[in-house]
Biopython code that builds the backbone (N, CA, C, O; Angstrom):
import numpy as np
from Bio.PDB.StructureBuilder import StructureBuilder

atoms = [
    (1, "UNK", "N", (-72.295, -51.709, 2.553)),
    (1, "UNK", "CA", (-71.849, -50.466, 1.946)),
    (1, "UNK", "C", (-70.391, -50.606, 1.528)),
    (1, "UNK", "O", (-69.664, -51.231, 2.301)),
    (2, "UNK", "N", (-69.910, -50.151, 0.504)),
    (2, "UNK", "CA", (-68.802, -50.367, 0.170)),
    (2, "UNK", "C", (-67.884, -49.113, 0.077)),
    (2, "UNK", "O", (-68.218, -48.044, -0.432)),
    (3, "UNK", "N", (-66.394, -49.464, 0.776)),
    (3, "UNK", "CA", (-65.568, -48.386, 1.273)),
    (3, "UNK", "C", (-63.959, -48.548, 0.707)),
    (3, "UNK", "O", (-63.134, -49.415, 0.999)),
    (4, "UNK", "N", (-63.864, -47.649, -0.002)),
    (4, "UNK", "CA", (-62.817, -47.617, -0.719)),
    (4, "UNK", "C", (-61.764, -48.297, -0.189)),
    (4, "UNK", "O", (-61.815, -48.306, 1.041)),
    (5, "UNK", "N", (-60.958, -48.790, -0.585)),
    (5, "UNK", "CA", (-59.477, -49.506, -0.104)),
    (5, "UNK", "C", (-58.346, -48.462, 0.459)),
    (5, "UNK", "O", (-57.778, -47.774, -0.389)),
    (6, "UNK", "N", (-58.025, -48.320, 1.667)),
    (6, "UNK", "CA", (-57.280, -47.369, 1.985)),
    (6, "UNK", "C", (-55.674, -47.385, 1.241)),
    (6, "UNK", "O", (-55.025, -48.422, 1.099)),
    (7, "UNK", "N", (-55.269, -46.204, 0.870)),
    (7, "UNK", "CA", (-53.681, -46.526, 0.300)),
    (7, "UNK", "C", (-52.508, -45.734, 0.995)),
    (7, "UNK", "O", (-51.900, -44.709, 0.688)),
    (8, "UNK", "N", (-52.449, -46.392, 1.784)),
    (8, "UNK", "CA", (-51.156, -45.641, 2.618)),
    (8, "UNK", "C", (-49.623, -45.139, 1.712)),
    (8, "UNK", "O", (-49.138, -45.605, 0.680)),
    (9, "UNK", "N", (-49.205, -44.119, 2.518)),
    (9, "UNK", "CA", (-47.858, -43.731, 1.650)),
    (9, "UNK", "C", (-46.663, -43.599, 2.538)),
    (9, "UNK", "O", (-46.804, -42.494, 3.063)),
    (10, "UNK", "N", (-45.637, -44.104, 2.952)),
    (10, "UNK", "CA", (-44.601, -43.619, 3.517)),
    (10, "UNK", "C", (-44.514, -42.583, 2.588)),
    (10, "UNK", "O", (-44.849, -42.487, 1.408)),
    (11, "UNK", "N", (-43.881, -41.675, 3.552)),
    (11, "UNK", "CA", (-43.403, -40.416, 3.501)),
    (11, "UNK", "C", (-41.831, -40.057, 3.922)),
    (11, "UNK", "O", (-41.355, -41.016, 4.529)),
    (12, "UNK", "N", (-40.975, -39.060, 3.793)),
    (12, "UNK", "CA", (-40.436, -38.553, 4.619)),
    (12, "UNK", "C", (-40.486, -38.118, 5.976)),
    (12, "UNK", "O", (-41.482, -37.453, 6.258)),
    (13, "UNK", "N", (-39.611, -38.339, 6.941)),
    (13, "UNK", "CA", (-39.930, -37.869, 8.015)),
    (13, "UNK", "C", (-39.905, -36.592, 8.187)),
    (13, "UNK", "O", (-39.622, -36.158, 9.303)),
    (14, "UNK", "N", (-40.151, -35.852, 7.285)),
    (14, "UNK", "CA", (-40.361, -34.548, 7.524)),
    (14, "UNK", "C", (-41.767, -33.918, 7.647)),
    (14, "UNK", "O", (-42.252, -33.056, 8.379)),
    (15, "UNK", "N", (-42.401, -34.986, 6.257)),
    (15, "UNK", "CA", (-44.130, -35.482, 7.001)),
    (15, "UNK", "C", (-44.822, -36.415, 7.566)),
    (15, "UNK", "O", (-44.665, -37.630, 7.443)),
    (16, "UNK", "N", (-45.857, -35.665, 8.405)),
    (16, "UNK", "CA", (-46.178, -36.344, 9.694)),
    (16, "UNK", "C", (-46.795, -36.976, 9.501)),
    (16, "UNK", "O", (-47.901, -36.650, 9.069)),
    (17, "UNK", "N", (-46.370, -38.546, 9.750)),
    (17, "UNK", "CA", (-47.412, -39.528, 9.562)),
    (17, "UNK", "C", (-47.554, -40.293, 8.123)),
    (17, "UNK", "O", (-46.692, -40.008, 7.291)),
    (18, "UNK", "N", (-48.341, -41.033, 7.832)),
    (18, "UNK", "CA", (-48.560, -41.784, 6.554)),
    (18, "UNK", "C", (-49.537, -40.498, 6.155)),
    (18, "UNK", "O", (-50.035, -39.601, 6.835)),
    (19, "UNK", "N", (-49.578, -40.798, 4.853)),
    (19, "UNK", "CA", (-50.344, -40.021, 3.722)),
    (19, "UNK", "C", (-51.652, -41.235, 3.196)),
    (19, "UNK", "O", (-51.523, -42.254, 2.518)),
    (20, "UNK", "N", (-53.066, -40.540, 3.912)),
    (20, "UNK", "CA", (-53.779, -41.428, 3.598)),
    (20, "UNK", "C", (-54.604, -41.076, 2.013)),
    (20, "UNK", "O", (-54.984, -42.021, 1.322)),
    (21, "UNK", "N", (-54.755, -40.030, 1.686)),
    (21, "UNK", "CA", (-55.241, -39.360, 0.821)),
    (21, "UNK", "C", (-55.069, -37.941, 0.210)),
    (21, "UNK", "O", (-55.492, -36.878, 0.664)),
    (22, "UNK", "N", (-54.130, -38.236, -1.273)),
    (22, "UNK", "CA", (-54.011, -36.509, -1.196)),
    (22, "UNK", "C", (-54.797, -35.827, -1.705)),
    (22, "UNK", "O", (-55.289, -36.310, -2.725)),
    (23, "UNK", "N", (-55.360, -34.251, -1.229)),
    (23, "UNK", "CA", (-56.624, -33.410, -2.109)),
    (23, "UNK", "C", (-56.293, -32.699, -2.619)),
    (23, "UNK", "O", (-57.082, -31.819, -2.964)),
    (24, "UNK", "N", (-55.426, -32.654, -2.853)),
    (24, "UNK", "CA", (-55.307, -31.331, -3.710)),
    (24, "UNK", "C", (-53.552, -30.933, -3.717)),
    (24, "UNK", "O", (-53.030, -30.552, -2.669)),
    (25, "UNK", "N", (-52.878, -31.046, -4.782)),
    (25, "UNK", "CA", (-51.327, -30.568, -5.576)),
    (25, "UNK", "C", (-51.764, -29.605, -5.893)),
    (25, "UNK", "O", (-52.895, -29.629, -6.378)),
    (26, "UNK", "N", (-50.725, -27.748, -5.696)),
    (26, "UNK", "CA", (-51.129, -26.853, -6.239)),
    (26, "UNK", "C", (-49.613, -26.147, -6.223)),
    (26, "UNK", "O", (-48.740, -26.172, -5.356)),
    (27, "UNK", "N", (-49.665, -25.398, -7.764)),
    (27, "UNK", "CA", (-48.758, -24.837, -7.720)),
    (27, "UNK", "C", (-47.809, -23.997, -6.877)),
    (27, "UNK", "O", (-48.496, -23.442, -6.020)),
    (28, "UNK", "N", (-46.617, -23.686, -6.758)),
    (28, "UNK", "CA", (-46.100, -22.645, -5.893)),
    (28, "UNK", "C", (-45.356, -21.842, -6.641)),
    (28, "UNK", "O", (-44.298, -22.263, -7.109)),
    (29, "UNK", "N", (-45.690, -20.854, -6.819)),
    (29, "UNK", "CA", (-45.182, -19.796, -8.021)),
    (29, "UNK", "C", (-43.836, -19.085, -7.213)),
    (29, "UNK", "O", (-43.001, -18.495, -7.898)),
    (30, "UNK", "N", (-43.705, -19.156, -6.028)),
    (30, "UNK", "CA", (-42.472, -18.275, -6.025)),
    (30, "UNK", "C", (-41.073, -18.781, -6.383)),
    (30, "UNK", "O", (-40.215, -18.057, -6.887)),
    (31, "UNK", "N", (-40.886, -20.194, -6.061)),
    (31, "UNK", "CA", (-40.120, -20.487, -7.104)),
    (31, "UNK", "C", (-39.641, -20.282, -7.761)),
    (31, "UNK", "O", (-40.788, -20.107, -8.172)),
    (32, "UNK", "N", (-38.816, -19.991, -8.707)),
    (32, "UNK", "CA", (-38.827, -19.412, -10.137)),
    (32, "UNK", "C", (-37.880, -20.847, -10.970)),
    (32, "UNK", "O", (-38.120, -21.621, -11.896)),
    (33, "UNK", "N", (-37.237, -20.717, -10.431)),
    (33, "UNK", "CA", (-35.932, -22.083, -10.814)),
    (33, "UNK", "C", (-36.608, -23.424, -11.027)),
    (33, "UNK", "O", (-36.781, -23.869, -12.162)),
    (34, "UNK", "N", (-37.049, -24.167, -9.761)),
    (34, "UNK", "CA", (-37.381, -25.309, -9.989)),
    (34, "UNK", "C", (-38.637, -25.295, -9.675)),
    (34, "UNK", "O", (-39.034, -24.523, -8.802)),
    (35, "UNK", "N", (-39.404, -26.062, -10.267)),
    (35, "UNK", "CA", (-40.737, -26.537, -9.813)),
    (35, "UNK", "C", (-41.025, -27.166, -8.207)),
    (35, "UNK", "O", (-40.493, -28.149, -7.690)),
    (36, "UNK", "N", (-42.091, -26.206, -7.607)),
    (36, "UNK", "CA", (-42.528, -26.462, -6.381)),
    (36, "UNK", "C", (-43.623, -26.250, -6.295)),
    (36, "UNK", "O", (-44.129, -25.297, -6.888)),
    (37, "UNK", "N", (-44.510, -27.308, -5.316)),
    (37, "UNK", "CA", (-45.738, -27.358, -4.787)),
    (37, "UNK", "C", (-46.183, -27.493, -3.948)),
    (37, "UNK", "O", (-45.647, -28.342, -3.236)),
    (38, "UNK", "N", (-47.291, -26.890, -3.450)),
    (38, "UNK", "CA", (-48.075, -27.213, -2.246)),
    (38, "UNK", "C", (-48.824, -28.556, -2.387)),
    (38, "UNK", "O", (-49.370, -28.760, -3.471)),
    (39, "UNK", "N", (-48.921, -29.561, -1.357)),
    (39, "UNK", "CA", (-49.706, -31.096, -1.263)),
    (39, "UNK", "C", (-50.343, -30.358, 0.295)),
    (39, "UNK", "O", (-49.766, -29.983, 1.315)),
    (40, "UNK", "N", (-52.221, -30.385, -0.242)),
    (40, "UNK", "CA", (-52.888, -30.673, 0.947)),
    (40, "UNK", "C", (-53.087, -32.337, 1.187)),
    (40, "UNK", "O", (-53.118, -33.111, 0.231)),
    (41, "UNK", "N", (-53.190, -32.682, 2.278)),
    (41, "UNK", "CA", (-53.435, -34.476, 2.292)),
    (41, "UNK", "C", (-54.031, -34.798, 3.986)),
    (41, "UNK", "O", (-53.746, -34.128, 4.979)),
    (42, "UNK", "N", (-54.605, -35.587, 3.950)),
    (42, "UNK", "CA", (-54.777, -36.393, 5.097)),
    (42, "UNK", "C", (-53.954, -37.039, 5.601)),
    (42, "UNK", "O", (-53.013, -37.264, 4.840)),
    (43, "UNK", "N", (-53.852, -37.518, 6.705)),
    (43, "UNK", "CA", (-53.140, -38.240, 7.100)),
    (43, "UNK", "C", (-53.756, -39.745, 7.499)),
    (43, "UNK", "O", (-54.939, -39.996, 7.268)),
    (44, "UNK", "N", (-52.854, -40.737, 8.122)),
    (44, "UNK", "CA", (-53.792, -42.151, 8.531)),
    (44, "UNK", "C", (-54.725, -41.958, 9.830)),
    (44, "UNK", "O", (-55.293, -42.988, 10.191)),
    (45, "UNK", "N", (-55.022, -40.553, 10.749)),
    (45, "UNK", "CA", (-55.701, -40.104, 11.696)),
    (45, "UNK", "C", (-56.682, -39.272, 11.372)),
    (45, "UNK", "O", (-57.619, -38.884, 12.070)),
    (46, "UNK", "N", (-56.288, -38.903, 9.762)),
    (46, "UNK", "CA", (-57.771, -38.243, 9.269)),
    (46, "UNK", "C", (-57.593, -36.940, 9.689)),
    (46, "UNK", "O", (-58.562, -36.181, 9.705)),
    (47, "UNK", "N", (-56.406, -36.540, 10.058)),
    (47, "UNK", "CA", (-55.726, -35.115, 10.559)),
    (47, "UNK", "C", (-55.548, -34.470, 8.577)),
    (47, "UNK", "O", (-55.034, -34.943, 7.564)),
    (48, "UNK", "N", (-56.457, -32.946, 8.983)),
    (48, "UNK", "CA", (-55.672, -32.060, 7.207)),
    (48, "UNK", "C", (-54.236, -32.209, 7.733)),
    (48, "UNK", "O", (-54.037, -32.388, 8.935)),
    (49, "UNK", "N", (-53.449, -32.153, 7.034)),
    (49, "UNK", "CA", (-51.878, -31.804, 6.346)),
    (49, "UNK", "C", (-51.565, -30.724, 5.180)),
    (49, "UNK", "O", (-52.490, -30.494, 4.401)),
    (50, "UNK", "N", (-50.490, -30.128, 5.018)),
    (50, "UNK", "CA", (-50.407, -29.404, 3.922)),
    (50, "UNK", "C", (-48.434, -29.292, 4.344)),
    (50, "UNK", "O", (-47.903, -28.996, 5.415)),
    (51, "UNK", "N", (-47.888, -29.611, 3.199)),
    (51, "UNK", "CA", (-46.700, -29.129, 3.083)),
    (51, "UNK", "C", (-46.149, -29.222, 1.481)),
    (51, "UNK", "O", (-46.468, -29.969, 0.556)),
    (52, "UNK", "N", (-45.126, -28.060, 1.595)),
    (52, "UNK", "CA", (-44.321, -27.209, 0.459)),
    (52, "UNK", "C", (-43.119, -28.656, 0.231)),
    (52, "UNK", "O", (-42.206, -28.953, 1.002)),
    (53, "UNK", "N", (-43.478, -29.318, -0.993)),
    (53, "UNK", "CA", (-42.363, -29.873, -1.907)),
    (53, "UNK", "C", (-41.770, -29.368, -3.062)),
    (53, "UNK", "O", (-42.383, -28.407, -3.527)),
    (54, "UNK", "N", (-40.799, -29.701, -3.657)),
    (54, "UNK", "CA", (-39.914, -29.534, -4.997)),
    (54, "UNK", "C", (-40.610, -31.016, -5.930)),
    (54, "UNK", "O", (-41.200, -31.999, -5.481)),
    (55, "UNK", "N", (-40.352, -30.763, -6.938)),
    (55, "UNK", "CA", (-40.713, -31.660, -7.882)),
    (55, "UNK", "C", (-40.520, -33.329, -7.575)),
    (55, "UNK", "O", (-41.420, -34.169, -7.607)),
    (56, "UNK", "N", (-39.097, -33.554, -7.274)),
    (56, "UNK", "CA", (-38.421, -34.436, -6.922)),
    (56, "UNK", "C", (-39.471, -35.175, -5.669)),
    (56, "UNK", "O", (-40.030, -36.259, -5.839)),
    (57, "UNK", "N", (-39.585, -34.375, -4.465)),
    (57, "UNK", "CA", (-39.840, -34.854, -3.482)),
    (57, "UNK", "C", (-41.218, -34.847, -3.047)),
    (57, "UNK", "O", (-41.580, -35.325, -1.972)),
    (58, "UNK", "N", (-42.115, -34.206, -4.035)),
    (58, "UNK", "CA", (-43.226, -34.785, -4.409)),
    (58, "UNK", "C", (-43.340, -36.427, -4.547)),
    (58, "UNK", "O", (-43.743, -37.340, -3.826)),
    (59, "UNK", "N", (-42.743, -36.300, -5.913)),
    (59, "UNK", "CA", (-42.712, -38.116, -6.586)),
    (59, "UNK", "C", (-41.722, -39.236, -4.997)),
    (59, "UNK", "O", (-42.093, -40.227, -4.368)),
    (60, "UNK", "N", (-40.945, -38.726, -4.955)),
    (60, "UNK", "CA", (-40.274, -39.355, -3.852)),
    (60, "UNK", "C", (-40.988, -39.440, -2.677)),
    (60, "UNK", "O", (-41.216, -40.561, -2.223)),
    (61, "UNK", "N", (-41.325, -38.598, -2.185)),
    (61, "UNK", "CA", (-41.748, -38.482, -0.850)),
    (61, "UNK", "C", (-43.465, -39.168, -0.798)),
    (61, "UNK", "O", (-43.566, -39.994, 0.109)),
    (62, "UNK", "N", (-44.520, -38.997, -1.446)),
    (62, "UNK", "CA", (-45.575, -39.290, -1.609)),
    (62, "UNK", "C", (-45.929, -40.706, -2.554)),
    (62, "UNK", "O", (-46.996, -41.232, -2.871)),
    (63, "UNK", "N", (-44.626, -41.011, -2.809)),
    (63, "UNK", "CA", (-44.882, -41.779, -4.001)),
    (63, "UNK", "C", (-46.189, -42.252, -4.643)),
    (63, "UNK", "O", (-46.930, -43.215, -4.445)),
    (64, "UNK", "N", (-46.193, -41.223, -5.478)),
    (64, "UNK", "CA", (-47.434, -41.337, -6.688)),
    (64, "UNK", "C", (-46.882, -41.119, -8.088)),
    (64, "UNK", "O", (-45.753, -40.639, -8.191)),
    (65, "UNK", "N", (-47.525, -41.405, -9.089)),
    (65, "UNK", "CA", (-47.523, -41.613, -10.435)),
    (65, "UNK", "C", (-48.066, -40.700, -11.231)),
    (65, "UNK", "O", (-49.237, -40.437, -10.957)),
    (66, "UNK", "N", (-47.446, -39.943, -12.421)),
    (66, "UNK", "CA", (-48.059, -39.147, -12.964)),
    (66, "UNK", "C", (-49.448, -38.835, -13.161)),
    (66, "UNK", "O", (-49.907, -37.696, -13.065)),
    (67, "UNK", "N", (-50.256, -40.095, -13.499)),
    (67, "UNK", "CA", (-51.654, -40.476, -13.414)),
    (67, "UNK", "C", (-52.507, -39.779, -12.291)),
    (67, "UNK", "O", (-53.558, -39.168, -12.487)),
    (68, "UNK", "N", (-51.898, -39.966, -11.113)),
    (68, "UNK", "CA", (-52.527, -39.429, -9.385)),
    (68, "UNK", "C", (-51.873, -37.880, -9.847)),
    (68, "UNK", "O", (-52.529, -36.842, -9.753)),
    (69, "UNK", "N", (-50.930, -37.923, -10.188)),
    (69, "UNK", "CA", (-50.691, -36.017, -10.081)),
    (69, "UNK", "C", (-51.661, -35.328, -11.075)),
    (69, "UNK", "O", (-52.273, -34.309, -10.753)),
    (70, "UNK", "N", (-51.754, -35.762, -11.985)),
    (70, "UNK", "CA", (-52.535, -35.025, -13.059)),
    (70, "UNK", "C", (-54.241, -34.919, -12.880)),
    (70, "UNK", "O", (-54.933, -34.188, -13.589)),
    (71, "UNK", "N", (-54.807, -35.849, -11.725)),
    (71, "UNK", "CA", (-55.805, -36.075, -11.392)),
    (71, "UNK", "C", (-55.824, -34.884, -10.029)),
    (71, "UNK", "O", (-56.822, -34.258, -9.671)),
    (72, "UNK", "N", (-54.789, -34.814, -9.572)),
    (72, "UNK", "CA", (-54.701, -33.891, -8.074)),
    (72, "UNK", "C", (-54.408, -32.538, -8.142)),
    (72, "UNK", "O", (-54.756, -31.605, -7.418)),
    (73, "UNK", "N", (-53.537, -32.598, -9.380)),
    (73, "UNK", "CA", (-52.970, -30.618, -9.686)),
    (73, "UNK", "C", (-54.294, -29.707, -9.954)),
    (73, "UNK", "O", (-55.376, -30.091, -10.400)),
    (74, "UNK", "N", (-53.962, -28.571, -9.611)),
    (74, "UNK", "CA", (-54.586, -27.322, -10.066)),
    (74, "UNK", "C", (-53.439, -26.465, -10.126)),
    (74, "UNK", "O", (-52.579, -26.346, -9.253)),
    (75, "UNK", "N", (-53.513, -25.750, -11.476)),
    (75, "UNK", "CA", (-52.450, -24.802, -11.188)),
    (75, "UNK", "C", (-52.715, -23.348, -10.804)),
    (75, "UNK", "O", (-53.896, -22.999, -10.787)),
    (76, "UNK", "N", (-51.950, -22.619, -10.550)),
    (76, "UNK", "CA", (-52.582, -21.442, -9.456)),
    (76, "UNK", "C", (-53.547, -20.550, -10.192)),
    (76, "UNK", "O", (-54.484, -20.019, -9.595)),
    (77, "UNK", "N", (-53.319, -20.366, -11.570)),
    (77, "UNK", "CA", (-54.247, -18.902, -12.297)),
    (77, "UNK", "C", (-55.805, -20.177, -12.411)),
    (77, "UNK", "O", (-56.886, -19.593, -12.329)),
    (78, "UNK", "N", (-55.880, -21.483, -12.554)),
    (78, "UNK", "CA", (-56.996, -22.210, -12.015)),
    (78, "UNK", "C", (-58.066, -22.107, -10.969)),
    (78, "UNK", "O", (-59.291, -22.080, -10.851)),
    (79, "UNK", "N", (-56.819, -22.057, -10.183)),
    (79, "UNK", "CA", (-57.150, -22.037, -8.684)),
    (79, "UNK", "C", (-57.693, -20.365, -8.176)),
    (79, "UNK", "O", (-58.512, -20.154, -7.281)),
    (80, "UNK", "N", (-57.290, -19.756, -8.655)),
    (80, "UNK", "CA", (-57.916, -18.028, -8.750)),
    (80, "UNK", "C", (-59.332, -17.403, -9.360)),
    (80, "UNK", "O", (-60.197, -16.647, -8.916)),
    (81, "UNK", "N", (-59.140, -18.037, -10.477)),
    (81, "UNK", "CA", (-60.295, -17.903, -11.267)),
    (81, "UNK", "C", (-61.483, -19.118, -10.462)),
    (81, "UNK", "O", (-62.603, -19.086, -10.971)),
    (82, "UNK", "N", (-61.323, -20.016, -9.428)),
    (82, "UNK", "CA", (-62.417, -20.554, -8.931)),
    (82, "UNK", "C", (-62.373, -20.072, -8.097)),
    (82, "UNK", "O", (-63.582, -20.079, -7.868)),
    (83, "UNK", "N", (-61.820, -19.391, -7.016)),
    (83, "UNK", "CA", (-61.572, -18.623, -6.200)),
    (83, "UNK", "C", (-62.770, -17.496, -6.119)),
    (83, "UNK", "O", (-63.729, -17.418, -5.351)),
    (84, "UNK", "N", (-62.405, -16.770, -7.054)),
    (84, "UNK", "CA", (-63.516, -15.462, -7.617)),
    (84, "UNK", "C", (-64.742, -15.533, -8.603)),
    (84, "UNK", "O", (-65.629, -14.848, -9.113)),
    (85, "UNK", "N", (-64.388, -16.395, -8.563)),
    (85, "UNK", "CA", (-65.800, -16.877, -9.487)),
    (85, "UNK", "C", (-66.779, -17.568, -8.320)),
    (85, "UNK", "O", (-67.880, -18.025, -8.629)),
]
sb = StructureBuilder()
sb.init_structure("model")
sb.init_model(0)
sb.init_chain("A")
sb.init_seg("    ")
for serial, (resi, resn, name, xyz) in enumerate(atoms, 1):
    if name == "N":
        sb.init_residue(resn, " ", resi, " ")
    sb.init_atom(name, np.array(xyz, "f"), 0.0, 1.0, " ", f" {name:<3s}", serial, name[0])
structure = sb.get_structure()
């Protein structure tokens, strides 16, 4: 059976643990100034995670590539309308 290649991420120590998989980037509207988001993710224990980044420390902290973000975002009026639907 064949099992995906795991891709670990240093992180900041502000999150816990390596980043084994992220599910889901979602907007954070209160913000207003700079761009901020919520990252749900796994960790390398297979523990959910979820923490509030800025634009910057998204790309920094998770290090991923536009490619992985654009594959992971939902933005919030998205995320509502599947919500209620």
């Amino acid at each position: 059976m064949f099992e995906p290649k795991v891709k670990y991420k240093r992180v900041d120590n502000q999150v816990h643990g390596e980043v084994k998989e992220i599910k889901l980037i979602g907007e954070d509207q209160e913000h207003e100034k700079e761009k901020h988001y919520f990252v749900f993710w796994h960790n390398h224990n297979n523990e959910s995670r979820s923490t509030r980044v800025s634009h910057k420390e998204l790309f920094d902290w998770f290090k991923i590539d536009q490619a992985e973000f654009d594959k992971k975002f939902v933005k919030a009026s998205d995320l509502d309308e599947k919500l209620a639907g």
